[in-house]
C-alpha positions in Angstrom: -10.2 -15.0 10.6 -10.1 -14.5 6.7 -13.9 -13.5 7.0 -13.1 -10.8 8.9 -10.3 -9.7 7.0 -12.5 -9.9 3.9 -15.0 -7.6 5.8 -12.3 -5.3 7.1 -11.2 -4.9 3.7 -14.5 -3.9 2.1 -15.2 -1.9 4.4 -11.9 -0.1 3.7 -12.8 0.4 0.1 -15.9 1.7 0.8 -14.5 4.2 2.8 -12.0 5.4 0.8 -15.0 5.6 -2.0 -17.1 8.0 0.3 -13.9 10.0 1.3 -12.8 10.7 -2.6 -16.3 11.8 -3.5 -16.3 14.2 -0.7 -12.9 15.7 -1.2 -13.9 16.4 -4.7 -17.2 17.8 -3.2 -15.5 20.5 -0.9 -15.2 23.5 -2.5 -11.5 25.1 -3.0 -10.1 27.7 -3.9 -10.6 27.3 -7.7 -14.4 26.7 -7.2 -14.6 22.6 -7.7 -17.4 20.4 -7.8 -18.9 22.3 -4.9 -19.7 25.2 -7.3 -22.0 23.4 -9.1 -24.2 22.3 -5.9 -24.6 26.3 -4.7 -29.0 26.1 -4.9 -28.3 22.8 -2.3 -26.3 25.1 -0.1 -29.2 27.7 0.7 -30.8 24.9 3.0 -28.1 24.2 5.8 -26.1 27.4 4.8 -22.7 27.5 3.3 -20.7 27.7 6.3 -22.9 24.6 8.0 -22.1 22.4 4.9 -18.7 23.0 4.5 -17.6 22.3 8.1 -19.9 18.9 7.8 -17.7 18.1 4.7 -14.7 18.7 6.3 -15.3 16.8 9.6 -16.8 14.0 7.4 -13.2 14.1 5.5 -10.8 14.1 8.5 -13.9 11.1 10.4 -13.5 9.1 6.7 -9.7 9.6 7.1 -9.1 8.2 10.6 -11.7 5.6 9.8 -9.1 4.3 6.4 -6.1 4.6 9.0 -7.9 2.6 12.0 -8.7 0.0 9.6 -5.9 -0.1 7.7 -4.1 -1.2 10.9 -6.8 -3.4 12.3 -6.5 -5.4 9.1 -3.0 -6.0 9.0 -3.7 -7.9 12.3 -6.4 -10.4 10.6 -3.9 -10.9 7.5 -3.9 -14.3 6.5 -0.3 -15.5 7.6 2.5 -17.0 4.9 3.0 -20.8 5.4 6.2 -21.6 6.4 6.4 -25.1 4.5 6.4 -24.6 0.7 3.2 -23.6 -1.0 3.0 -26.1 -4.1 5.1 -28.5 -6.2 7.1 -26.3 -8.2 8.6 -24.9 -4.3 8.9 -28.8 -3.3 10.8 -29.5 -6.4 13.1 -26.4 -6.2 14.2 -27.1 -3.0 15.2 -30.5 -3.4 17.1 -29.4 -6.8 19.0 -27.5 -4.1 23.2 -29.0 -4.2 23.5 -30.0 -0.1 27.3 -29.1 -0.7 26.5 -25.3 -0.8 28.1 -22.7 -3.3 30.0 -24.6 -6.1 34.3 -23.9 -6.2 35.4 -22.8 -9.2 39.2 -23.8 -10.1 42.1 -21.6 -10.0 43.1 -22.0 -13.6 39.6 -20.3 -14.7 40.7 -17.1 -12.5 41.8 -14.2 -14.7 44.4 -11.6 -13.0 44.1 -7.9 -13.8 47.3 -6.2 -13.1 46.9 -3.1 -11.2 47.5 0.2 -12.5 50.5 1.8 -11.5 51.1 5.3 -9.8 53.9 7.3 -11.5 56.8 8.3 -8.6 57.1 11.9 -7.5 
C-alpha cells in the first residue's frame, strides 16, 4: 500500500510540473512566455496550439484533482498505540486522579463593579 502511495504521489508532482510549465506557456493577455515561441507557432497554427495548451491545462488539472483524492485513500494510517518512548513515557507520567484541586484559600475574589442607581 505505501508503494502505491509513493507512486501516486510522484506522479502527482510530476503533474503539477507539466501543468505550471504549460500555464506559463499559454499566451495572455500581456504576451507571456508564449511570445517568445511565435516561429514554433507557424507549424500547427496559432489557434491549433493554443486550444492544445488549454485542453492539456484543464486534462493536467483533473489529472492533480483525481489523484489527489485517490491518494488520500492509500495514505499510510496513524497507529493508534503510541509511536516511540518519549509517547510511552508521557502517558504513564499522566496523574490517574485527573485534573488537580486547587484549595480555596489560593482563590482571589474580584468584587464586581457597581451600577450607579437611576
Amino acid at each position: 500500500m505505501q508503494a502505491l502511495y509513493i507512486t501516486i504521489s510522484v506522479i502527482i508532482v510530476i503533474a503539477s510540473v507539466l501543468l505550471t510549465l504549460i500555464v506559463l506557456v499559454q499566451n495572455s493577455k500581456g504576451g507571456g512566455l508564449a511570445a517568445n515561441f511565435a516561429a514554433g507557432n507557424t507549424t500547427f497554427g496559432v489557434r491549433q496550439t493554443a486550444d492544445f495548451l488549454e485542453k492539456a491545462t484543464w486534462v493536467l488539472a483533473a489529472v492533480v484533482l483525481v489523484l489527489c483524492v485517490v491518494a488520500t485513500f492509500f495514505a499510510p494510517k496513524a497507529s493508534k498505540g503510541p509511536a516511540n518512548d518519549i509517547e510511552n513515557q508521557i502517558q504513564q507520567s499522566v496523574p490517574a486522579e485527573g485534573e488537580p484541586e486547587f484549595p480555596a484559600d489560593n482563590v482571589i475574589s474580584i468584587p464586581a463593579e457597581e451600577t450607579p442607581a437611576e
